[in-house]
MOPAC internal coordinates of N, CA, C and O (Angstrom, degrees):
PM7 1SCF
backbone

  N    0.0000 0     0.00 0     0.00 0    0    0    0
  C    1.4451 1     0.00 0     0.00 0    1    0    0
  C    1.5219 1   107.91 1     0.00 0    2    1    0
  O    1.2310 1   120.17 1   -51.77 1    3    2    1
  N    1.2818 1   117.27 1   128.23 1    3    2    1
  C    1.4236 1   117.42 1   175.19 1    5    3    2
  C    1.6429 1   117.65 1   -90.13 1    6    5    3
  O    1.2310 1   119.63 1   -45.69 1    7    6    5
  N    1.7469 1   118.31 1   134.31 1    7    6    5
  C    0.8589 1   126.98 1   173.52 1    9    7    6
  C    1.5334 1   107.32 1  -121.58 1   10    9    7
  O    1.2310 1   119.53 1   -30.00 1   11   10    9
  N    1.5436 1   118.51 1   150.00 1   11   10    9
  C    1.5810 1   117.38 1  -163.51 1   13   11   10
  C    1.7042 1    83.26 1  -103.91 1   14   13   11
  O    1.2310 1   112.94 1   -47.99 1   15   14   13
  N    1.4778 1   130.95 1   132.01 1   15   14   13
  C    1.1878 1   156.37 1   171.71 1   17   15   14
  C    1.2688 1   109.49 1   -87.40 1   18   17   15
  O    1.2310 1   109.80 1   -60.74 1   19   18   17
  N    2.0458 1   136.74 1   119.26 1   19   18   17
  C    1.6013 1   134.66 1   167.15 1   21   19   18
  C    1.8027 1    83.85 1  -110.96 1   22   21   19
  O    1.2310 1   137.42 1   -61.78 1   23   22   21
  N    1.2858 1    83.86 1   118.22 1   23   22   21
  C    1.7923 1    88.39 1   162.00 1   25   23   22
  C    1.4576 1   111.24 1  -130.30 1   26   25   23
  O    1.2310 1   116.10 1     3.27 1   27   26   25
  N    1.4506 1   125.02 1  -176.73 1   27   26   25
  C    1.6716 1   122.16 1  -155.77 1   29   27   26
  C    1.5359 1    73.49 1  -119.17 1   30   29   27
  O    1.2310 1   121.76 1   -36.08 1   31   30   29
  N    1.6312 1   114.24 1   143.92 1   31   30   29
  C    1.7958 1   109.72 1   179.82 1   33   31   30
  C    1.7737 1    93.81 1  -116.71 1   34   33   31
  O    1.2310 1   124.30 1    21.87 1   35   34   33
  N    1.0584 1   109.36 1  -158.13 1   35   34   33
  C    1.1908 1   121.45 1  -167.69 1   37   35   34
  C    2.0470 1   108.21 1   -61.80 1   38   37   35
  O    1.2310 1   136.68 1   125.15 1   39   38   37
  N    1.4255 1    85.31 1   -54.85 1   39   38   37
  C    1.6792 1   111.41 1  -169.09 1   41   39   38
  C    1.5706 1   107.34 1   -58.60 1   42   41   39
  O    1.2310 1   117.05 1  -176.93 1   43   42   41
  N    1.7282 1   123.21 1     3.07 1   43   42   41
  C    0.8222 1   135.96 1  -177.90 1   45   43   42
  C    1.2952 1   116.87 1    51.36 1   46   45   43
  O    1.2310 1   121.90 1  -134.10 1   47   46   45
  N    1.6415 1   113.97 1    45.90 1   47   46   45
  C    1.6662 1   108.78 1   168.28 1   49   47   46
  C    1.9756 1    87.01 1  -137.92 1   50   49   47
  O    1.2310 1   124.02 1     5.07 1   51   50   49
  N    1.2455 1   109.89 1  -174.93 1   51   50   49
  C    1.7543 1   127.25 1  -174.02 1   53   51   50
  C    1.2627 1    95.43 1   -80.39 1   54   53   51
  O    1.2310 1   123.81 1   -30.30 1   55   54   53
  N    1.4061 1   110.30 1   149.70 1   55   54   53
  C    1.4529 1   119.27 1   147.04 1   57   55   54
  C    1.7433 1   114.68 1  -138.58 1   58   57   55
  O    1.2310 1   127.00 1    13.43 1   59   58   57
  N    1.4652 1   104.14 1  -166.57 1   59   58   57
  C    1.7617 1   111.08 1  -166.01 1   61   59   58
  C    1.6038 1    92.45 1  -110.78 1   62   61   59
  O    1.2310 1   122.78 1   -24.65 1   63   62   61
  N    0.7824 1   112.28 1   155.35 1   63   62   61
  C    1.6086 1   138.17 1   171.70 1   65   63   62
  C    1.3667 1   137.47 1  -156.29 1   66   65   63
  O    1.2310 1   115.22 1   -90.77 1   67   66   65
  N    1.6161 1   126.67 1    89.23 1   67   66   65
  C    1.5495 1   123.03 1  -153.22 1   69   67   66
  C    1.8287 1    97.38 1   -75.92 1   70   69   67
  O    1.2310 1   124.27 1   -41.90 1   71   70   69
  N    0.9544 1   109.42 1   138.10 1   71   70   69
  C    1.5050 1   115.04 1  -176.41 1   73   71   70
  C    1.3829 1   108.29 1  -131.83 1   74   73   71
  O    1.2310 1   122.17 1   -54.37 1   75   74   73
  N    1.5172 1   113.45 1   125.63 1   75   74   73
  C    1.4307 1   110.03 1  -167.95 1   77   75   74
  C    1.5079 1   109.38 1  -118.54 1   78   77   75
  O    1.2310 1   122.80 1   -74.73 1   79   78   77
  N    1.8706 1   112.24 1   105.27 1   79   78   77
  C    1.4148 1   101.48 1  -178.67 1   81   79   78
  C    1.1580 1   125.27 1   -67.39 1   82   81   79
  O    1.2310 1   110.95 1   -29.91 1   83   82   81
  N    1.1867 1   134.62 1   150.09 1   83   82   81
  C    1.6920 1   144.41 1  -179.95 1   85   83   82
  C    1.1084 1   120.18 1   -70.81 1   86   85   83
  O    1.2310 1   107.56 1  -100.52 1   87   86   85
  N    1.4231 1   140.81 1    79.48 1   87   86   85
  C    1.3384 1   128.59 1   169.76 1   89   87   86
  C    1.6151 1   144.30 1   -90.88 1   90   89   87
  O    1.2310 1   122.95 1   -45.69 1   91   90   89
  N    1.0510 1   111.95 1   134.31 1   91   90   89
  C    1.6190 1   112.20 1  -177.41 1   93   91   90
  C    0.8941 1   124.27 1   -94.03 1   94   93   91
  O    1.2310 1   118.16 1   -41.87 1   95   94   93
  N    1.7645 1   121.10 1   138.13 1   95   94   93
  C    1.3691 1   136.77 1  -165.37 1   97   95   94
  C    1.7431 1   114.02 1   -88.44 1   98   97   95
  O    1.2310 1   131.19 1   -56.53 1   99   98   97
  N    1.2692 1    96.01 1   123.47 1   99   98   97
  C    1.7165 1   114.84 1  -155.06 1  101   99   98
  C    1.9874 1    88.88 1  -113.66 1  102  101   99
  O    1.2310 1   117.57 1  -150.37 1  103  102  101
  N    1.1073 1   122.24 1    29.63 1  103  102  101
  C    1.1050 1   104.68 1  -176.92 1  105  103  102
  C    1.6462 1   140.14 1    63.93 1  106  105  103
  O    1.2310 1   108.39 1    54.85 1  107  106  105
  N    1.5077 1   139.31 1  -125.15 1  107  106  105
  C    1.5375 1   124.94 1  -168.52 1  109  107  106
  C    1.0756 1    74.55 1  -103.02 1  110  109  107
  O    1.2310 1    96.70 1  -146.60 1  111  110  109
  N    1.6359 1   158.84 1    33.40 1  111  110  109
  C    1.8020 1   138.10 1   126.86 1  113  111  110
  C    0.7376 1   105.41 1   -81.29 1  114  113  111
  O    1.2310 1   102.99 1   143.68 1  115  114  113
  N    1.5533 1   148.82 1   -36.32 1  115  114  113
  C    1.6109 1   128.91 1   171.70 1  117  115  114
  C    1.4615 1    97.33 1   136.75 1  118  117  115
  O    1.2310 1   122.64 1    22.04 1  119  118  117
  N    1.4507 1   112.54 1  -157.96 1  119  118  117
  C    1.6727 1    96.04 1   179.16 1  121  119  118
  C    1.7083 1   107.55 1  -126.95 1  122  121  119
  O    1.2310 1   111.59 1    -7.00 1  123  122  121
  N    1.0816 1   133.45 1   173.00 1  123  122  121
  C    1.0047 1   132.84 1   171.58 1  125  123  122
  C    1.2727 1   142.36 1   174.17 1  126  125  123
  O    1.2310 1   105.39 1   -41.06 1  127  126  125
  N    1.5877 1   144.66 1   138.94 1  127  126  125
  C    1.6150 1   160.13 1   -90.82 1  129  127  126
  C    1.4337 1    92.60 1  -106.01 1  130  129  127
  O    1.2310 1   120.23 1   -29.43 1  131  130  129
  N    0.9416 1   117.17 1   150.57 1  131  130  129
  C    1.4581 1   137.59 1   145.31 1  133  131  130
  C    1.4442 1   125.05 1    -4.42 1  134  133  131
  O    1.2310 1    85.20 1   -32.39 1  135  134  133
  N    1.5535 1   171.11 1   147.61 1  135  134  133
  C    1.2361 1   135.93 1   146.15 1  137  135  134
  C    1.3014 1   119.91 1   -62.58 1  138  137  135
  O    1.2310 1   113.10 1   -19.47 1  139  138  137
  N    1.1674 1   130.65 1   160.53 1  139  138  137
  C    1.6485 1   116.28 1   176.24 1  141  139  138
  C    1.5262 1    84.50 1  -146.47 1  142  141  139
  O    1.2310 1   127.14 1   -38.78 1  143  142  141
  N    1.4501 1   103.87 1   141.22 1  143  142  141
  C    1.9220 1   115.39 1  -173.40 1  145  143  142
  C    1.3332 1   100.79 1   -80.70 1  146  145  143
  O    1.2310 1   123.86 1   -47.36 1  147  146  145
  N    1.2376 1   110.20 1   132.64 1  147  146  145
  C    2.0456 1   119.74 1   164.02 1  149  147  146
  C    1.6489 1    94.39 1  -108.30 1  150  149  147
  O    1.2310 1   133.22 1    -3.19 1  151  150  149
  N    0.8133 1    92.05 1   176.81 1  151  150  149
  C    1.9578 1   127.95 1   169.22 1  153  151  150
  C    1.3388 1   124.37 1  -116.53 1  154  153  151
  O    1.2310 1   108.61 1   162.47 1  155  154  153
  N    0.9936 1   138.91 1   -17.53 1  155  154  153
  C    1.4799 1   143.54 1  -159.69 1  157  155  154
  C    1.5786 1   100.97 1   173.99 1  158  157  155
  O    1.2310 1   125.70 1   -25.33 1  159  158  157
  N    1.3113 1   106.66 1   154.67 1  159  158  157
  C    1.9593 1   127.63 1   137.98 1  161  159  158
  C    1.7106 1   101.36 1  -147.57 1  162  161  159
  O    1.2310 1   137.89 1   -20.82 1  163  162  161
  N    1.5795 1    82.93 1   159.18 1  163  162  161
  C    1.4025 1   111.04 1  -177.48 1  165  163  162
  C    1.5416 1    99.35 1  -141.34 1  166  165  163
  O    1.2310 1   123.91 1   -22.87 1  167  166  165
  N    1.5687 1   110.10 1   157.13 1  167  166  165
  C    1.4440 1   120.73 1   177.48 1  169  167  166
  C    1.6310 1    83.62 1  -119.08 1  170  169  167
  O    1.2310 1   139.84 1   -26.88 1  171  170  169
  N    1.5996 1    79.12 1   153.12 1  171  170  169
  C    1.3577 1   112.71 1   161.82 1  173  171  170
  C    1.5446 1   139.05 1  -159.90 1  174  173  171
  O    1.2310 1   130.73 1   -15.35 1  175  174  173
  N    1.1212 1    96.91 1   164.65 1  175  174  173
  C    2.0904 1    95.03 1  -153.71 1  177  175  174
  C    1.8322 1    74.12 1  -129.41 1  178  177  175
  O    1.2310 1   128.77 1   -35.55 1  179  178  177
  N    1.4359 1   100.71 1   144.45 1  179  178  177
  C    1.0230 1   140.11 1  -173.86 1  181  179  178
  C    1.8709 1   117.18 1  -139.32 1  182  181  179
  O    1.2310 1   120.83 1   -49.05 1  183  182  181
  N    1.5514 1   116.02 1   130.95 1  183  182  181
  C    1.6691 1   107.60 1  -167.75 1  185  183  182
  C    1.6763 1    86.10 1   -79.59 1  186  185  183
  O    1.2310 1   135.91 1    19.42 1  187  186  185
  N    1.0990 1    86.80 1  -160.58 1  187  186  185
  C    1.5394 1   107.63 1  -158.17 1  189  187  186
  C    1.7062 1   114.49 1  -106.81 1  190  189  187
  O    1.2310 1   121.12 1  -172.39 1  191  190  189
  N    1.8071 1   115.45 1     7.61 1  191  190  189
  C    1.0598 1   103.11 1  -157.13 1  193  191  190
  C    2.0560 1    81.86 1  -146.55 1  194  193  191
  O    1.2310 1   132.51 1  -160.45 1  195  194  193
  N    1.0725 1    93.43 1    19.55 1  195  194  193
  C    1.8918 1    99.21 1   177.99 1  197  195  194
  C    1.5097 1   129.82 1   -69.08 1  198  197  195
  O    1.2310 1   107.81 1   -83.89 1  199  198  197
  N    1.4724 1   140.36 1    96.11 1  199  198  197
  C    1.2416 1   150.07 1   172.44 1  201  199  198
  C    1.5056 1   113.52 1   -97.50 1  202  201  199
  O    1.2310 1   124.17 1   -95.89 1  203  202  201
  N    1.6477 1   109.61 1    84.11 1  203  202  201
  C    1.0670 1   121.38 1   162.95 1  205  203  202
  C    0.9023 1   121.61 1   -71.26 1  206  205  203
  O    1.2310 1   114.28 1   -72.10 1  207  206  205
  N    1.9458 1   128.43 1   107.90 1  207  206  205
  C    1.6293 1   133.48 1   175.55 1  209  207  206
  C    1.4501 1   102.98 1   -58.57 1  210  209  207
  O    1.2310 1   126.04 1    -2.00 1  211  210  209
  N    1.3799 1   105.99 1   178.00 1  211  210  209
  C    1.5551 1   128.32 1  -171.00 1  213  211  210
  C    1.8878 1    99.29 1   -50.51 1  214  213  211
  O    1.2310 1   120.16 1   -65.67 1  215  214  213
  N    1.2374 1   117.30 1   114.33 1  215  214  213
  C    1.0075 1   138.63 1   130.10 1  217  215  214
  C    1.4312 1   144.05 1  -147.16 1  218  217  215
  O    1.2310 1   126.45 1     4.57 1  219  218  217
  N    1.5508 1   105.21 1  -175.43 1  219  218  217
  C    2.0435 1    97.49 1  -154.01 1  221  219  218
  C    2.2290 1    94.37 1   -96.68 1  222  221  219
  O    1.2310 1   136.80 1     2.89 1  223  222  221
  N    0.9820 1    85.07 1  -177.11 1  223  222  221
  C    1.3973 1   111.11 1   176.68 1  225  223  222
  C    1.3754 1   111.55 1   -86.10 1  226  225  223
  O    1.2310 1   114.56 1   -85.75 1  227  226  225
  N    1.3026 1   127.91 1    94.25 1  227  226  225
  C    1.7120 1   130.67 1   175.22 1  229  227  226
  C    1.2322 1    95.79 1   -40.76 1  230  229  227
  O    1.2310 1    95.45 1   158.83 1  231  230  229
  N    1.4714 1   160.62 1   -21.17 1  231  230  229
  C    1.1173 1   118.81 1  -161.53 1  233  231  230
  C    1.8831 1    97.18 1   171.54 1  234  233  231
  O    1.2310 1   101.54 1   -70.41 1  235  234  233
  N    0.8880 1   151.26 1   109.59 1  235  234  233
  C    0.8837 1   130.19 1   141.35 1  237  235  234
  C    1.4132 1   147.99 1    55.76 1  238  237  235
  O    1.2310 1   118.58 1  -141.14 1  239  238  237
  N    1.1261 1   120.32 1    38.86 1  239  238  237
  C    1.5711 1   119.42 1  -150.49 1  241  239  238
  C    1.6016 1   115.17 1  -146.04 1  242  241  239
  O    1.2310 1   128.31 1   -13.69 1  243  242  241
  N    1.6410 1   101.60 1   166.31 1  243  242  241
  C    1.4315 1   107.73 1  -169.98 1  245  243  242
  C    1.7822 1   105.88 1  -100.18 1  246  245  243
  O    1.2310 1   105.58 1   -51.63 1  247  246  245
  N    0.6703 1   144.33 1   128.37 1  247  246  245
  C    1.7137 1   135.43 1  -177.68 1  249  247  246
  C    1.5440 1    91.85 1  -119.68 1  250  249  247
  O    1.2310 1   127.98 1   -60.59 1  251  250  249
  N    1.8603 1   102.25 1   119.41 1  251  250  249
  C    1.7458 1   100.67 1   176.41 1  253  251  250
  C    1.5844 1    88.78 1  -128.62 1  254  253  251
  O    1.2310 1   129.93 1   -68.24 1  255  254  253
  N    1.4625 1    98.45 1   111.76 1  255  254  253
  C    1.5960 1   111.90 1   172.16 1  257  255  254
  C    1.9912 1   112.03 1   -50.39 1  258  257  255
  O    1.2310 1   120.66 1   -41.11 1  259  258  257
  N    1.0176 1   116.33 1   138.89 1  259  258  257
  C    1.2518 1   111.87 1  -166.55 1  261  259  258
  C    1.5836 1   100.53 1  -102.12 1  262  261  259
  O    1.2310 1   122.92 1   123.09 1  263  262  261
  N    1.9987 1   112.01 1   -56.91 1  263  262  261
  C    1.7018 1    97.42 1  -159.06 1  265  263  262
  C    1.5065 1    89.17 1  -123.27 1  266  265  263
  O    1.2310 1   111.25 1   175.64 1  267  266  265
  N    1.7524 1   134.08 1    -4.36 1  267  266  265
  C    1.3782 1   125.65 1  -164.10 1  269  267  266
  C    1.6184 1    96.70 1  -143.81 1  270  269  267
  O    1.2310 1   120.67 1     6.09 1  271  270  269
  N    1.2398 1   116.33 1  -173.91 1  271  270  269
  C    1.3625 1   114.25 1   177.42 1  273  271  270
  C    1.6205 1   106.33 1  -145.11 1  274  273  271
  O    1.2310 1   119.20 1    -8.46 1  275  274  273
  N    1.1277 1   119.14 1   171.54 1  275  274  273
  C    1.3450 1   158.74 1  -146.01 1  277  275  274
  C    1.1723 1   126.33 1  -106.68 1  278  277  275
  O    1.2310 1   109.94 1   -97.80 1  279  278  277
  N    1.5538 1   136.49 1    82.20 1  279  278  277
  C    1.6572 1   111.33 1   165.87 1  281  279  278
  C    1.3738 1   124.70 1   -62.67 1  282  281  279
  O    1.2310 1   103.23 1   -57.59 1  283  282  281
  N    1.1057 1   148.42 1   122.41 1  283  282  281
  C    1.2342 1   129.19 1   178.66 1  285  283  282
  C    1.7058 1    96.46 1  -118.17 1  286  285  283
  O    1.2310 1   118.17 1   -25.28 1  287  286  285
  N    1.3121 1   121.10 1   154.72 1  287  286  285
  C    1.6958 1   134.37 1  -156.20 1  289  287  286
  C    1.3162 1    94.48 1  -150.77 1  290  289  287
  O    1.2310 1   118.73 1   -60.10 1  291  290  289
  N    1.8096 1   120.02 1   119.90 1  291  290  289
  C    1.1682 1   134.67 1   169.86 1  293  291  290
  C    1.2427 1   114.51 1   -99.93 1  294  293  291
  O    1.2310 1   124.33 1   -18.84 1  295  294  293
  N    1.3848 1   109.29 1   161.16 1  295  294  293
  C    1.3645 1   128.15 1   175.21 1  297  295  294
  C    1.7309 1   127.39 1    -3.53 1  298  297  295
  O    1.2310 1   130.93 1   114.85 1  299  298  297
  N    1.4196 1    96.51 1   -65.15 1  299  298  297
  C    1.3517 1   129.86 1  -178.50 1  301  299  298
  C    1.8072 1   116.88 1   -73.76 1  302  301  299
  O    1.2310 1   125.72 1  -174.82 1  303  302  301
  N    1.7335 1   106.61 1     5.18 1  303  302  301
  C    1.2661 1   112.02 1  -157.76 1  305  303  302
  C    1.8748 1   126.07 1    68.04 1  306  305  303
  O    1.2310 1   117.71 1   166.11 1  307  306  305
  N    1.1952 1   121.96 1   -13.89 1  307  306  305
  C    1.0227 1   121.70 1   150.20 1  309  307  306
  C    1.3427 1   141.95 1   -15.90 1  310  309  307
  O    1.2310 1   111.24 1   -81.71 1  311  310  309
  N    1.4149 1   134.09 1    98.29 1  311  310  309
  C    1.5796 1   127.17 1  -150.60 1  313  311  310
  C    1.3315 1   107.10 1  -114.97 1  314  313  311
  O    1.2310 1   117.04 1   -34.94 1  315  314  313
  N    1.5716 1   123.24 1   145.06 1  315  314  313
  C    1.8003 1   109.11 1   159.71 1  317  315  314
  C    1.1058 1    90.99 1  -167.34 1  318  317  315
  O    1.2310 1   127.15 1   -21.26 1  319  318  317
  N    1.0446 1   103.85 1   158.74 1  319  318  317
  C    1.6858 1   130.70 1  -164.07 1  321  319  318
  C    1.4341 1   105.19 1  -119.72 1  322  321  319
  O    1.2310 1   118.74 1   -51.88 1  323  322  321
  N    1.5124 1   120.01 1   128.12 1  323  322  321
  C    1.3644 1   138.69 1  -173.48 1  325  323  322
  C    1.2101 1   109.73 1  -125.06 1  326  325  323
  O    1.2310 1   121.46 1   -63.88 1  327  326  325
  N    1.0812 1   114.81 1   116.12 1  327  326  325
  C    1.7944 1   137.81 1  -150.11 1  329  327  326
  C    1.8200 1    93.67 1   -92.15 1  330  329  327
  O    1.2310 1   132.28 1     2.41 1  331  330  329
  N    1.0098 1    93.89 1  -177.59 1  331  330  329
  C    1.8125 1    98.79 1   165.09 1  333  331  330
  C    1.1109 1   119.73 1   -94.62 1  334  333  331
  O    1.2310 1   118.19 1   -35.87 1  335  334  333
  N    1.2520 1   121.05 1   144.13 1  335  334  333
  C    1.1907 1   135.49 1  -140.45 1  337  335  334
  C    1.6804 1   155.83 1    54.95 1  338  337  335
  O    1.2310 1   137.57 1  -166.25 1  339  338  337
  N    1.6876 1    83.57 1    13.75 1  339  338  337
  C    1.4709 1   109.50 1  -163.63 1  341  339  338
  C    1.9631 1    82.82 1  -103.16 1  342  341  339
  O    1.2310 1   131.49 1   -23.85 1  343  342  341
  N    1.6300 1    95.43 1   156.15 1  343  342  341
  C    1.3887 1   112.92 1   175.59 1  345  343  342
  C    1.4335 1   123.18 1  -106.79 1  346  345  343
  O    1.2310 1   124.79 1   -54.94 1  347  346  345
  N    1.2920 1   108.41 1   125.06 1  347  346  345
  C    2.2887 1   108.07 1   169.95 1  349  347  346
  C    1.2599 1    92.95 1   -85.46 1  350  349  347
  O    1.2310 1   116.28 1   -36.01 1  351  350  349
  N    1.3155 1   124.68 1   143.99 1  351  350  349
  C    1.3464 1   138.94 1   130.20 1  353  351  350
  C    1.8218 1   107.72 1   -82.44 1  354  353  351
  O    1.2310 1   103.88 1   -60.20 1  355  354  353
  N    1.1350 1   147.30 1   119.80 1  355  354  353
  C    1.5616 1   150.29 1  -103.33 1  357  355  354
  C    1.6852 1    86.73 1  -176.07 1  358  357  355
  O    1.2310 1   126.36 1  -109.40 1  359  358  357
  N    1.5339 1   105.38 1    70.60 1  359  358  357
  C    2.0518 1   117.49 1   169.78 1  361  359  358
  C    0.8454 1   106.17 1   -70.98 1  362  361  359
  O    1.2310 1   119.93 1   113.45 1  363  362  361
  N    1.7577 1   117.74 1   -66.55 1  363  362  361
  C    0.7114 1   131.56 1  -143.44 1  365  363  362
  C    1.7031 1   141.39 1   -59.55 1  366  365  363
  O    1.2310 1   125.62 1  -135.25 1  367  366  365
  N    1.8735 1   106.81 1    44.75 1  367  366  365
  C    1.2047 1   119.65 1  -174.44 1  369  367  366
  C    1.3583 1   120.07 1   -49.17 1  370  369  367
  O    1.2310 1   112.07 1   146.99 1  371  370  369
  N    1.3731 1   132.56 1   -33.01 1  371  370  369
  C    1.3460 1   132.55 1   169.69 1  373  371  370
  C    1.6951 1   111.64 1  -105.76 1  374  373  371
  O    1.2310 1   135.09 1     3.20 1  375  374  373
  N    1.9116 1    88.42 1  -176.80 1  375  374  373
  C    1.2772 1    92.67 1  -168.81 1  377  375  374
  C    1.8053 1   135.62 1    98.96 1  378  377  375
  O    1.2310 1   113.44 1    50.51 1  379  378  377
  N    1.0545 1   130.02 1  -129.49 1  379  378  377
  C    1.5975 1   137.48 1   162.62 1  381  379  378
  C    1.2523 1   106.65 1   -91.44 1  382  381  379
  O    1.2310 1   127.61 1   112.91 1  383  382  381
  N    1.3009 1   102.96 1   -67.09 1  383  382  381
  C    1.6566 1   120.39 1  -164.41 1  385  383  382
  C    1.1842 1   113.68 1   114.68 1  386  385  383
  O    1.2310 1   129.66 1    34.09 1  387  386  385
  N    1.5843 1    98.98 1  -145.91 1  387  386  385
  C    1.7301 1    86.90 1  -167.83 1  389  387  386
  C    1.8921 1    78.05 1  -158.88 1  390  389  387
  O    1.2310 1   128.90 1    -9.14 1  391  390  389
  N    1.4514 1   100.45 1   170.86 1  391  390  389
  C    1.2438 1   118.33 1   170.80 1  393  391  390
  C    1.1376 1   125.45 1  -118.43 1  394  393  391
  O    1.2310 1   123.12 1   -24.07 1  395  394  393
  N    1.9693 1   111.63 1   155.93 1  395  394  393
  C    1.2140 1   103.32 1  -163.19 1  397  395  394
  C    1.8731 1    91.73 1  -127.47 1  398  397  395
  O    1.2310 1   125.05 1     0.31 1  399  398  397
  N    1.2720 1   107.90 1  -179.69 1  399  398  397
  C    1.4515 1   114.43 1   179.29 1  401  399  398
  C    1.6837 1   120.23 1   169.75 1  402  401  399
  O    1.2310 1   132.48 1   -40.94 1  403  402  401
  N    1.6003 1    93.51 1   139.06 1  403  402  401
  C    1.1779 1   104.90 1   178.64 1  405  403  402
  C    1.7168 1   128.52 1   -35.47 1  406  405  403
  O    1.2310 1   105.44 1   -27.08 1  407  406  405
  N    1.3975 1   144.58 1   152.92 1  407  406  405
  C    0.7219 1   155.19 1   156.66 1  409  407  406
  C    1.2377 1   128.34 1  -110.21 1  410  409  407
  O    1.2310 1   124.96 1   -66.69 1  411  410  409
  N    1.8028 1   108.09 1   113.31 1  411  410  409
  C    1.4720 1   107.05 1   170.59 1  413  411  410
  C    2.1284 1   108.46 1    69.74 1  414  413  411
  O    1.2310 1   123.46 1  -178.92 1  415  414  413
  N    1.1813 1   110.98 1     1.08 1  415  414  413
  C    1.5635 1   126.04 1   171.53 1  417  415  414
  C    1.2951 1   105.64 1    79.96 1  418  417  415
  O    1.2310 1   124.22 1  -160.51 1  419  418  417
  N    1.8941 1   109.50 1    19.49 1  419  418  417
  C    1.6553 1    97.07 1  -168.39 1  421  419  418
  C    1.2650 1   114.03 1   -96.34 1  422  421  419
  O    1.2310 1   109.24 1   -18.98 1  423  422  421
  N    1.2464 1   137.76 1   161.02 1  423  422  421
  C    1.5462 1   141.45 1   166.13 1  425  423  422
  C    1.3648 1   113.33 1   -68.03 1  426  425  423
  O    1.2310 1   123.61 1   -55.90 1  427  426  425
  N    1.1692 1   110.69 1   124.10 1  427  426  425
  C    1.5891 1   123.14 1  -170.94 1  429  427  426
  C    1.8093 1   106.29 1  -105.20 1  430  429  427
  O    1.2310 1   128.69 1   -39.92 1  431  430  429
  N    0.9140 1   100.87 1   140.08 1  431  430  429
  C    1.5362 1   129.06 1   165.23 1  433  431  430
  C    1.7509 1   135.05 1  -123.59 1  434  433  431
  O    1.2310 1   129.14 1   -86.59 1  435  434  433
  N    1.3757 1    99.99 1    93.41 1  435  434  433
  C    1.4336 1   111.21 1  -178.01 1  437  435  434
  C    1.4870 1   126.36 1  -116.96 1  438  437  435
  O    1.2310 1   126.89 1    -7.32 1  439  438  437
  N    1.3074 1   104.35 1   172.68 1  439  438  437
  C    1.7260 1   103.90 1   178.72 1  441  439  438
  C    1.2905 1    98.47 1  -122.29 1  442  441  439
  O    1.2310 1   130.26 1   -36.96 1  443  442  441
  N    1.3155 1    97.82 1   143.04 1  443  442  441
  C    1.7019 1   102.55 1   157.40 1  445  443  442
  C    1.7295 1   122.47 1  -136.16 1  446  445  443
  O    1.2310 1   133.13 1   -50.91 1  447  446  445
  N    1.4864 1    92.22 1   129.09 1  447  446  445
  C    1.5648 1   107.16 1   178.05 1  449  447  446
  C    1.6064 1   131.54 1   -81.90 1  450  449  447
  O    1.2310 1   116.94 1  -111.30 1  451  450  449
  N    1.3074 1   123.42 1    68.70 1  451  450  449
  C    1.5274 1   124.11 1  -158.45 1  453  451  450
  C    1.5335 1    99.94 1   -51.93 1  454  453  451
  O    1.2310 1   124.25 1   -18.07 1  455  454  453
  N    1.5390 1   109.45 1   161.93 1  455  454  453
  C    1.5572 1   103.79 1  -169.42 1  457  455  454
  C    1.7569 1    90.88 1  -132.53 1  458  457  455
  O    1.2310 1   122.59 1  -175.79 1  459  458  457
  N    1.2313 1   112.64 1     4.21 1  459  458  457
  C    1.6383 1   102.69 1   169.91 1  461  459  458
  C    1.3907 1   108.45 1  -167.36 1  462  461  459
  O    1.2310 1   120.10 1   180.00 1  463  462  461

């Protein structure tokens, strides 16, 4: 399963990283990853017209867009768009950060899984 990775690099700005989790085949249930421990989730609703400037990631976390998607813009100007149902892995606690932004003017609804 692919998850899109923002981590803080050396040069002290964000970058992208495609990260592909490993899953195992469990038969007519389907297949599926490892457990990995969280701490918390929270939902959140977002309007439809939001341009979050450069900031970092409080903490550790998974952001899985539920019904809209996401521009997110790294360091380097780097752009990609995360549709619904696609997953952030969200490092990038230090540094610049990174930016976020509406898509298409729609209201987004996501979860996020803190991992520490």
């Amino acid at each position: 399963m692919k998850v899109t990775r923002i981590y803080t690099g050396e040069d002290n700005e964000s970058h992208f990283e495609d990260l592909e989790i490993p899953l195992k085949g469990f038969g007519a249930i389907g297949s599926i990853s490892s457990l990995e421990g969280a701490t918390g989730i929270a939902f959140r609703e977002t309007e439809g017209d939001y341009d979050f400037g450069f900031h970092n990631a409080p903490r550790r976390q998974y952001v899985i867009n539920l019904n809209a998607g996401v521009e997110i813009e790294v360091g380097d100007g780097t752009r990609r768009l995360l549709g619904a149902g696609e997953v952030l892995l969200a490092e990038d606690t230090t540094g610049r950060g990174h930016i976020s932004r509406a898509v298409d003017g729609r209201p987004r609804r996501s979860i996020f899984v803190t991992l520490d």
